[in-house]
Structures are given as C-alpha cells and as structure tokens.
C-alpha positions in Angstrom: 52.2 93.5 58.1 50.6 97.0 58.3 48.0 98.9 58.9 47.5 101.3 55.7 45.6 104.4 56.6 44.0 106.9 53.5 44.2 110.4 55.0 42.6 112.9 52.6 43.6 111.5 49.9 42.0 111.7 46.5 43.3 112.1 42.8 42.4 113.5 39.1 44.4 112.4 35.7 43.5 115.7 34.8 46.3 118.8 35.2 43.4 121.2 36.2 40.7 119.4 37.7 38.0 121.7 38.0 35.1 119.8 39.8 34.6 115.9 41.9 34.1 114.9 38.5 37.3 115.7 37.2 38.4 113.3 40.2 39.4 109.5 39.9 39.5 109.2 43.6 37.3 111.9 45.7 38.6 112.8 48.8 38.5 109.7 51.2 39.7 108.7 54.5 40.1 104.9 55.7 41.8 102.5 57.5 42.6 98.9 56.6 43.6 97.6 59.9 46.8 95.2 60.5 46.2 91.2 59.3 42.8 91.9 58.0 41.3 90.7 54.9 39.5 93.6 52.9 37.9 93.2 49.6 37.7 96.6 47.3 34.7 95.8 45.6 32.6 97.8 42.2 32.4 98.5 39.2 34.7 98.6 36.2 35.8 102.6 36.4 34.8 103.6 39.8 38.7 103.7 41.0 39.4 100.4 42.2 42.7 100.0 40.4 43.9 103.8 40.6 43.1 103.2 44.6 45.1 100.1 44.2 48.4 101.9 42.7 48.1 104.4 44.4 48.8 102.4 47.8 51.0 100.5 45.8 53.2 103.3 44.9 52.8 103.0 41.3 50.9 106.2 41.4 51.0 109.5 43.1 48.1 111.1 44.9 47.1 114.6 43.6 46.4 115.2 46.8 46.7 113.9 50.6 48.6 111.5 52.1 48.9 106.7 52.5 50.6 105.9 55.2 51.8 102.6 56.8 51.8 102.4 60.8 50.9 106.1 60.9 54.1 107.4 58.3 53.9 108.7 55.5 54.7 106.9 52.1 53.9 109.3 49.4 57.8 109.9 49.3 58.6 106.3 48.6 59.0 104.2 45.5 57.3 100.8 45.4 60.3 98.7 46.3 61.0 100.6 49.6 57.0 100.2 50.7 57.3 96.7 50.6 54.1 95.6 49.1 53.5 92.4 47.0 50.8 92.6 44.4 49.1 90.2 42.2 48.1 91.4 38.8 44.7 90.3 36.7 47.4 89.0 34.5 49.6 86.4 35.9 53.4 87.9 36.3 56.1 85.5 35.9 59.6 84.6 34.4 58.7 82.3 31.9 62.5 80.9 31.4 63.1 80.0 34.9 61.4 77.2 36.8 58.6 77.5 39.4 61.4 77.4 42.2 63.9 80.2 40.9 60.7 82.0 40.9 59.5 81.7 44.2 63.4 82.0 45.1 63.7 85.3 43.1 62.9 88.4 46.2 64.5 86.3 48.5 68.0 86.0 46.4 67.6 89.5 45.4 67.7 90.2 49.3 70.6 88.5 49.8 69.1 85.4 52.0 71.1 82.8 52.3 71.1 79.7 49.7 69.8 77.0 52.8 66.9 79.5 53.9 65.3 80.2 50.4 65.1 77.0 49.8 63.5 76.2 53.6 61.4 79.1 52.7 60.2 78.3 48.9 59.5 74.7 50.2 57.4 75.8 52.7 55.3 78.4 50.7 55.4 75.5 48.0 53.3 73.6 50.3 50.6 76.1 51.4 49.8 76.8 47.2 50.3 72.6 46.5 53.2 74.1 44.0 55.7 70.7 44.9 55.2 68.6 41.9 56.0 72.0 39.7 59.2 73.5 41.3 61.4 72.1 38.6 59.2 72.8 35.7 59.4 75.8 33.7 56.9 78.7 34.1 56.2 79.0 30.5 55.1 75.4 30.3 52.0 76.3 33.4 48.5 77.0 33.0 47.0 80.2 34.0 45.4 79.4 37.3 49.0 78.2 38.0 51.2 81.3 37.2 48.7 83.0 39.6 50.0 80.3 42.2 53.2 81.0 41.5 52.9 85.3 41.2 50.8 84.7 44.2 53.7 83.1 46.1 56.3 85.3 44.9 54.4 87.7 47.6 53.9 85.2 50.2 57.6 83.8 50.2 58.7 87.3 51.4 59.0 88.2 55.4 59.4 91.9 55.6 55.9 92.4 53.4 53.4 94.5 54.7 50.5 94.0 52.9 49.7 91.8 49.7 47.7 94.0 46.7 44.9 91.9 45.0 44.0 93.2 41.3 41.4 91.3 40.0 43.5 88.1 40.3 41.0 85.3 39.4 39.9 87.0 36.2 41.8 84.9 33.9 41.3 82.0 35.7 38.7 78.9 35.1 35.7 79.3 36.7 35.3 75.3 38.2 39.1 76.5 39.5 38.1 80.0 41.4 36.4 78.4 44.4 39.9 76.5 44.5 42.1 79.3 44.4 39.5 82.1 46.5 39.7 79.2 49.4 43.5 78.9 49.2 43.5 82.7 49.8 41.8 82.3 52.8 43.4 79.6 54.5 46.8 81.7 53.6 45.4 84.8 55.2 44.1 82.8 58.1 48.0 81.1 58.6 50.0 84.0 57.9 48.0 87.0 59.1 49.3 89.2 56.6 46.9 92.2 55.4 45.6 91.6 52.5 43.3 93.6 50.3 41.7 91.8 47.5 40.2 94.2 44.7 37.4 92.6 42.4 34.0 93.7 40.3 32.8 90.1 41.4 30.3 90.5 45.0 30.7 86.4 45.5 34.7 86.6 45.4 34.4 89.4 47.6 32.6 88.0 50.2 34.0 84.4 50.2 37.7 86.4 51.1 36.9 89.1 53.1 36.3 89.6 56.3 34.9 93.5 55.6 34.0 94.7 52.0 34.7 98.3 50.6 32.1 99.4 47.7 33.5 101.7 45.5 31.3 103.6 43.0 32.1 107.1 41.7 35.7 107.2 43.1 34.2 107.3 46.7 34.0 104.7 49.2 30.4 104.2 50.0 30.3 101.6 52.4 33.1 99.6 54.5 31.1 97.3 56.3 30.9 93.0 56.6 28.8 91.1 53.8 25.9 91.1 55.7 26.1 94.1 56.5 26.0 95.3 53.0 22.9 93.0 52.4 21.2 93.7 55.1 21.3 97.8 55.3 23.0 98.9 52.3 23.7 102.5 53.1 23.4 103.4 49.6 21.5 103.1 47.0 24.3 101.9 45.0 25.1 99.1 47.2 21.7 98.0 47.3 21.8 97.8 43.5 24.7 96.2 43.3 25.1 93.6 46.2 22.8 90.8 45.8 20.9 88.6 42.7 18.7 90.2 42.2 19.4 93.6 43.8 17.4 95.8 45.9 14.1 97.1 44.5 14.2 101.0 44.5 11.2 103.2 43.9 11.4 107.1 43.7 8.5 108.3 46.6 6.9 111.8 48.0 6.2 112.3 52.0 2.8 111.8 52.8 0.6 111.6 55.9 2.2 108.9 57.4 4.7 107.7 55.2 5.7 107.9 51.7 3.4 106.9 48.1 3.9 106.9 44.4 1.4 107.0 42.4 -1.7 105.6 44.0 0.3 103.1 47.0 0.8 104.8 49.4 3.8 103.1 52.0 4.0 103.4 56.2 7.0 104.4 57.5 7.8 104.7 61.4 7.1 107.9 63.6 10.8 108.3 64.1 11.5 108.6 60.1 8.1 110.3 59.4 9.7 113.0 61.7 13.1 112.7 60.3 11.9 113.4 57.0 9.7 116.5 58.3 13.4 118.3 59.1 15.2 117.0 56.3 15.9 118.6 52.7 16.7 116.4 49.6 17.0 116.6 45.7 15.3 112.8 45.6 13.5 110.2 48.1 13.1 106.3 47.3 12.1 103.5 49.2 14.2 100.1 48.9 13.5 96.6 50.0 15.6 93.5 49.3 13.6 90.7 47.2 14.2 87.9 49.7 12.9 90.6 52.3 9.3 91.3 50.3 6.3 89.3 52.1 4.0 87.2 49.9 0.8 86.5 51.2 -1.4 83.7 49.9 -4.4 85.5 49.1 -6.2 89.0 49.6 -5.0 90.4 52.9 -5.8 93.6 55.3 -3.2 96.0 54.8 -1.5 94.0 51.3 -0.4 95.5 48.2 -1.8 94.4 45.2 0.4 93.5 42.3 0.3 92.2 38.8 2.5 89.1 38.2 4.7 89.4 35.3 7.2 86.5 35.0 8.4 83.7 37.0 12.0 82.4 36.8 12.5 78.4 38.3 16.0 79.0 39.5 16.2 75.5 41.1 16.7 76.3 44.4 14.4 79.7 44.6 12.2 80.9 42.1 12.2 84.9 40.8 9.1 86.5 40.6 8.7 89.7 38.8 5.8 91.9 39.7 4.3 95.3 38.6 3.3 97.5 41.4 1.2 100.5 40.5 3.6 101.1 37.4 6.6 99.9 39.3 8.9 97.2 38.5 9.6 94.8 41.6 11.7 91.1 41.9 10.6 88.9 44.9 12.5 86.2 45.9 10.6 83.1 46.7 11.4 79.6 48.2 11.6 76.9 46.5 8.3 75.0 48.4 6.6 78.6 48.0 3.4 78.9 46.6 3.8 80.7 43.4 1.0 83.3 42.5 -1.2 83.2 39.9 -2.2 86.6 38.2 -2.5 88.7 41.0 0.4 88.8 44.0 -0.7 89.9 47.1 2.7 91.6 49.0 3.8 93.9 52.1 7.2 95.4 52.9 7.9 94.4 56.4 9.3 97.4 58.5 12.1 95.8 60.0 13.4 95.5 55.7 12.1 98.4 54.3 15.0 101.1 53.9 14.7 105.1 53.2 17.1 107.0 51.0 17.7 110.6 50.8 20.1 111.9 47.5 21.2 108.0 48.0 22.0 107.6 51.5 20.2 106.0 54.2 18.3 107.4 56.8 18.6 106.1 60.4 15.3 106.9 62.6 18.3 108.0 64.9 19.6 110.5 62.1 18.9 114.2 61.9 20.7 114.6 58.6 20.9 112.6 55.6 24.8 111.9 54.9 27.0 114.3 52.9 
C-alpha cells in the first residue's frame, strides 16, 4: 500500500505544446492517501486514462513528478512500481485455468508451491472464484475474467495500489451492483489503495470513499459524494453529478443580488460584497432540482414559472419549467402536488450557489479560484 502524490505534474501528446490546450493533463497537484478508495470520475477525453498510465508507468509525464511514499517513480518501469491494474477489457490467459491464473505473479516471484496455493485459495474466496479454479479462462464469461484479472491484483502482497480503468464497462448491468459491492468489501478487508477510474457518477460513488472530477485535463474537485452534490465547486460538477444536474443561468449584479432578464434573484450581504471586489468574464447562478422550492399557490416573494413537461419517474416526478426564458428541472416527491400551468418557485439561500468563470464563490472568499 501507498500513498501516490501528483507534484506538478501535467502532460501534452504534442512535441511543442504551445498553450493548456495543447495539454492532456494541466498542471495538477494531489494526494491519494494510503488504503483509501478514490474514484477518478468524467468524461470520455478529459484525461482520466492518460492520468491513469501515467501513475501506472505506462506513460511518462512531460513534465513534474508521481511519487509513492514521497519518492520519486518517474524513473521506474511499471513492474518495479508495483501496481496492479484492471483494464475496461478483461486481461487473462485464456489457455490456463482460473487457478494458474491467479497463481501466475506469485510463481513469477518465486513463492513457494504450498503458499500460492494458500494464497490463490484465499483470494478465490473473497471473488466466490472456487467452483472455477480448474476451468479454463477461455471458457468464462465477461463479468468473470474481470474476477479473475481483478484477483490477479489482489493475490499479490507487495502491491501498492490497485488501477481501476473503467472495469465494469463490459460487464452486465443486473451484474455491476454485484461486482461494484465485491470491490468494496475487498477494499474494506485488505485496505489496499485503490483508485477506481469511471465516466459512470453511480459507480463512483457506491466505491469511493472521495471522488475526483476530471474535466479539461484538470482536477476540479476532490471532495466526498455529497460533497459534490451538495456545493459543486464548479460548474462542471454541478452539470455533471446528479439526474438531472444543476440548473445554471448566466446573471448581471444588481442592487441586491443578481437578475436576468426581468427576475431579479437575492443573494446574501457577504456575496453582494464579494461580488462588488471581484472581476469575471461570466456570472451564473445554480441550484440543484431537488433543492428548488415549490409552493402550492401564489406566494410573497415566489417566482412565477411556466410549466412545460412533467416526467412520472415512479419514485419522483421531473418537472420542467420556463423561467423568464430560462430552462429549469425541479425535482419533486412522489406525494407532491404537481402544478398545473403555472409553478409558483423560490431558491432557498442555504441551495443557491454563485459562480464566477465557473468556480464557486464562498461569502468567506475575496477571489474567485484560479
């Protein structure tokens, strides 16, 4: 186990990058610390993978430095880093059964022939892989290979951290819940850092403990699930976390608060005086659905909005709304009172968010973040 620390690091495919968008990876600093389980979460493109290999050794930096327990592993090849990873696509011998397998790094370390076998049996029995040890790779299903490349990780001692790539893609989806709950119960018995990388926000949050949201080769927000749905600290994870995401709506400063168009919007005296020493390219407003206020008629102080659509989702219904020319999703209860028409709402203070060029601003914050 290890603690992997990013210092500086970033990297470009291009020979002579000439700008960040030349970049793959911007320049980053983190720290996954030792045992935890981190999920590397965004889009397809934003640098989840090339992070991935990079740490990995698969791939060297263009610039800065990983290191494991505070040295340096730039220099080393991916064998000597002792990392396990798990591919999107299952990786497995085909000709040899599910034991020679699992029994594979071990006998290619020299163990003994009595301890791989204590050993395979036991990670055997953490993936339920007993009733397959003598069968032939090649004659598995998908979700099974995974198993297997999954324990060929596992089975090892001297790993220090296990690299997720997408691993459930392939996989069934009435399997996933299966195989993302075996993943925690391993992490939870072995306490081996683990960093799970995925475009899927569920599989993130049922594995990890903290979640880092990728988008634009930068790391916009390490933080726990809730955190990330509760203050999104940018815009992009407030898109992007949640069903539906965040509503976002481009405002001016006013007396007050912020409008567009005709609605005008309070904000606190603390931001109202942020926002008076503050210099920006854009300003939006953004509240979650589940976080928007419904009333059940006219009210003092209520936005009124046109009701578009209404999607029975079972368990919650989604109401889409136009707001003075603005598109906004509410997220109502299943006993709620649906509205008919007209949609009286209010953005309560404690939900309503503020975002300068993207990132939020804290009524404790002179600046908006670089």
């Amino acid at each position: 186990m290890a603690e992997i620390r990013l210092r500086n690091l970033a990297h470009s495919y291009s020979r002579e990058p000439a700008g960040a968008e030349d970049y793959a990876i911007r320049e980053m600093n983190h720290v996954w610390a030792q045992g935890g389980a981190y999920a590397l979460l965004g889009p397809s493109g934003c640098g989840k993978s090339t992070l991935l290999n990079i740490i990995s050794g698969l791939l060297k930096p263009s610039h800065g430095e990983v290191l494991f327990d505070a040295k340096a592993v730039n220099a080393l090849p991916p064998e000597q880093r002792n990392i396990a990873q798990v591919f999107q696509f299952p990786v497995v011998y085909d000709t040899m059964t599910v034991f020679d397998n699992l029994a594979f790094p071990l006998r290619n370390q020299g163990m003994a022939e009595p301890q791989v076998m204590s050993k395979v049996y036991e990670i055997a029995e953490v993936l339920e892989l007993h009733p397959l040890l003598h069968r032939k790779a090649r004659n598995l299903t998908a979700d099974e290979k995974q198993k297997v490349s999954m324990g060929r990780g596992l089975v090892r001692d001297d790993v220090s951290a296990i690299l997720f790539d997408e691993p459930l893609t392939v996989i069934d989806p009435h399997l996933k819940w299966k195989l993302r709950r075996k993943l925690k119960q391993i992490h939870e018995q072995f306490n081996i850092t683990m960093v799970y990388v995925t475009h899927d926000q569920l599989e993130a949050s049922t594995f990890a403990d903290k979640i880092a949201v990728m988008y634009g080769g930068q790391i916009v927000q390490f933080g726990t699930p809730r955190e990330l749905f509760e203050r999104p600290s940018h815009t992009f994870v407030g898109y992007f976390i949640g069903s539906p995401g965040m509503n976002l709506i481009d405002v001016s400063p006013c007396e007050g608060g912020v409008r567009f168009a005709d609605t005008q919007v309070a904000l606190s005296a603390a931001l109202t005086r942020r926002l008076a020493g503050m210099t920006w390219k854009n300003l939006k407003i953004g509240i979650r659905p589940e976080f928007v206020h419904v009333w059940d008629g006219p009210y003092e102080g209520a936005l009124r909005a046109e009701v578009l659509h209404v999607e029975d989702l079972g368990t919650y219904k989604i109401l889409s709304l136009q707001l003075d020319g603005q598109p906004i999703k509410v997220r109502l209860q299943e006993d709620q009172a649906v509205p008919q028409k007209l949609a009286y709402i209010s953005f309560p203070a404690q939900w309503l968010m503020l975002y300068a060029d993207d990132y939020l601003v804290d009524e404790g914050q002179a600046e908006v973040a670089p």
